[in-house]
Residue, then its C-alpha position, 0 to 999 in steps of 0.5 A: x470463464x478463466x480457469x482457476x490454476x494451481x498458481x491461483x489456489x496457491x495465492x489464495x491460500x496465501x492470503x487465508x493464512x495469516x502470520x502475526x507480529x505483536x506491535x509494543x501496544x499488545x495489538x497483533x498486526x497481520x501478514x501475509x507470505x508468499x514464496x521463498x525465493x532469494x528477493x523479498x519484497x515487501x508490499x503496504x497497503x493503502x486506506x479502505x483497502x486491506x494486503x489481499x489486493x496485492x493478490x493480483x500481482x503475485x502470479x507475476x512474481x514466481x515464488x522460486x524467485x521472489x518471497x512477498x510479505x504483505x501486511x494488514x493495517x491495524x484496524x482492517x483484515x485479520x489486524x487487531x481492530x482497537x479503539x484509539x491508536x489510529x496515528x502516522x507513527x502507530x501505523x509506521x511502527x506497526x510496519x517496524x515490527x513486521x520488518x524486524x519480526x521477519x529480520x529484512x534486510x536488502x528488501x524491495x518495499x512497495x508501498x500504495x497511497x498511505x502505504x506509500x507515505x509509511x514506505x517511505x517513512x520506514x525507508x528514511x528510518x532503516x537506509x542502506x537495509x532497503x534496497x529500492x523503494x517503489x511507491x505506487x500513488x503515494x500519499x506525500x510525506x506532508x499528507x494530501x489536502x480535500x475539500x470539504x465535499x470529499x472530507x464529507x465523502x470519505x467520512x461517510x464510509x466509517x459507517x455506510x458500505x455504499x460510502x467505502x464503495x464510493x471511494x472504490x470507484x472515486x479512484x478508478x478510471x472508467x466504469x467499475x463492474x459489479x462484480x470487481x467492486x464487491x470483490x475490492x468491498x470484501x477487504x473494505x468491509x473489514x475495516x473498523x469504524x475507528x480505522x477508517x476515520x483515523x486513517x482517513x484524518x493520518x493521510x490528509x493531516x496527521x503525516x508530516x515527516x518531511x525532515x526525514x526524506x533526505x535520510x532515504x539512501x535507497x533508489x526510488x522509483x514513484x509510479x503514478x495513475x493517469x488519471x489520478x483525482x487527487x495525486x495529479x503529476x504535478x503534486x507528485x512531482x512537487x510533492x514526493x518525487x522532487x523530495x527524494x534524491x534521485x527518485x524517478x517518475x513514471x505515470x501508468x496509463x488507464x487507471x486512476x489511484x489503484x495502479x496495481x489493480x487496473x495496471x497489475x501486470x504494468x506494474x508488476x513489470x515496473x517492480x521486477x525491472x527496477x529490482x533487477x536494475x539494482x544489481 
């Protein structure tokens, strides 16, 4: 059994002590900080996940060189859950008001499948205030396409675990343990009903910013999964990568859609070294 460090205690005690921004429709949006180093990153989650899975890559950020802020979506973690109001644009502001409530600028963002698709929006809106954008399984700015097979499945989660977990192991390469998933369905359970179907409906057809892309100033990098169901190298090429001046494609070995989870370490090394490349 691994024994739990000091670094550890601190990661999660990062994650039990939320800040919050109030978003202009009264809804207060969580997030999260850790460190307070001179490079500031900033990490957005995807659909039926919440800012805690990022935990995993903060032990390779040391904090005397790095100030990572994560943020939970509306409508899961320790966000204001509302009723209605689960669209792209609300979801793109709602990451708006936690860059303007912490006055970033020259910051790294990091966005995960819709987190990817809201990363790159707010790098279209803000320019030369982001420094390098790194989208992990990123959900394309003209949303991604299901059959209806996997419409049925991920509908299903809005109101049964066993669909939410499901979709956990739909993304990962190889057999989940047990033990892992629950760990991942901690964050799931969280999210509202009214989050997971609107979220569900934002990345397959309510994202469509593809007029904004070209406005992206900063060097990207786009990092995909292997084994990835949906976002294959083909449709990320075609459908992010060839969309964004300059950006580059890596594609990370062994896992499927949750790159920073089965490839933490990969992927913290993939972020660290494209910052450092920007110097």
């Amino acid at each position: 059994m691994r024994v739990k460090t000091s670094h550890d205690a601190a990661i999660e005690q990062t994650f039990a002590a939320p800040r919050f921004a109030q978003a202009d429709d009264g809804a207060r949006i969580a997030y999260y900080t850790y460190g307070n180093g001179p490079e500031t990153i900033l990490l957005l989650h995807g659909f039926n996940s919440t800012a805690e899975h990022w935990s995993s890559l903060l032990a390779s950020f040391p904090p005397d060189a790095y100030r990572v802020i994560a943020p939970d979506m509306r409508g899961c973690g320790h966000s204001d859950k509302p009723l209605s109001g689960y669209t792209f644009e609300r979801l793109a502001q709602d990451a708006m008001t936690v860059i303007q409530t912490e006055g970033l600028t020259g910051f790294t963002l990091v966005g995960h499948s819709t987190g990817g698709a809201i990363a790159q929006w707010c790098a279209a809106e803000l320019g030369e205030r982001v420094k390098s954008l790194i989208l992990i399984g990123p959900v394309p700015a003209t949303g991604v396409p299901v059959n209806d097979g996997a419409r049925k499945l991920f509908q299903q989660g809005a109101n049964d675990m066993q669909g939410r977990a499901a979709i956990w192991k739909l993304g990962w390469h190889g057999e989940m343990d047990a033990d892992l998933l629950e760990h991942f369905m901690t964050g799931s359970r969280t999210w509202s009903p009214e989050a997971f179907l609107g979220i569900f409906d934002v990345w397959t057809i309510g994202t469509h910013f593809p007029e904004k892309l070209p406005h992206i100033t900063a060097p990207a990098l786009v990092i995909g999964g292997a084994h990835e169901p949906f976002l294959t190298p083909a449709f990320l090429t075609e459908a992010v990568v060839a969309k964004i001046r300059g950006a580059r494609l890596v594609m990370a070995p062994d896992c499927a859609h949750f790159i920073h989870l089965q490839q933490a370490a990969l992927t913290a090394g993939l972020i660290r070294g494209f910052i450092a490349a920007q110097h």
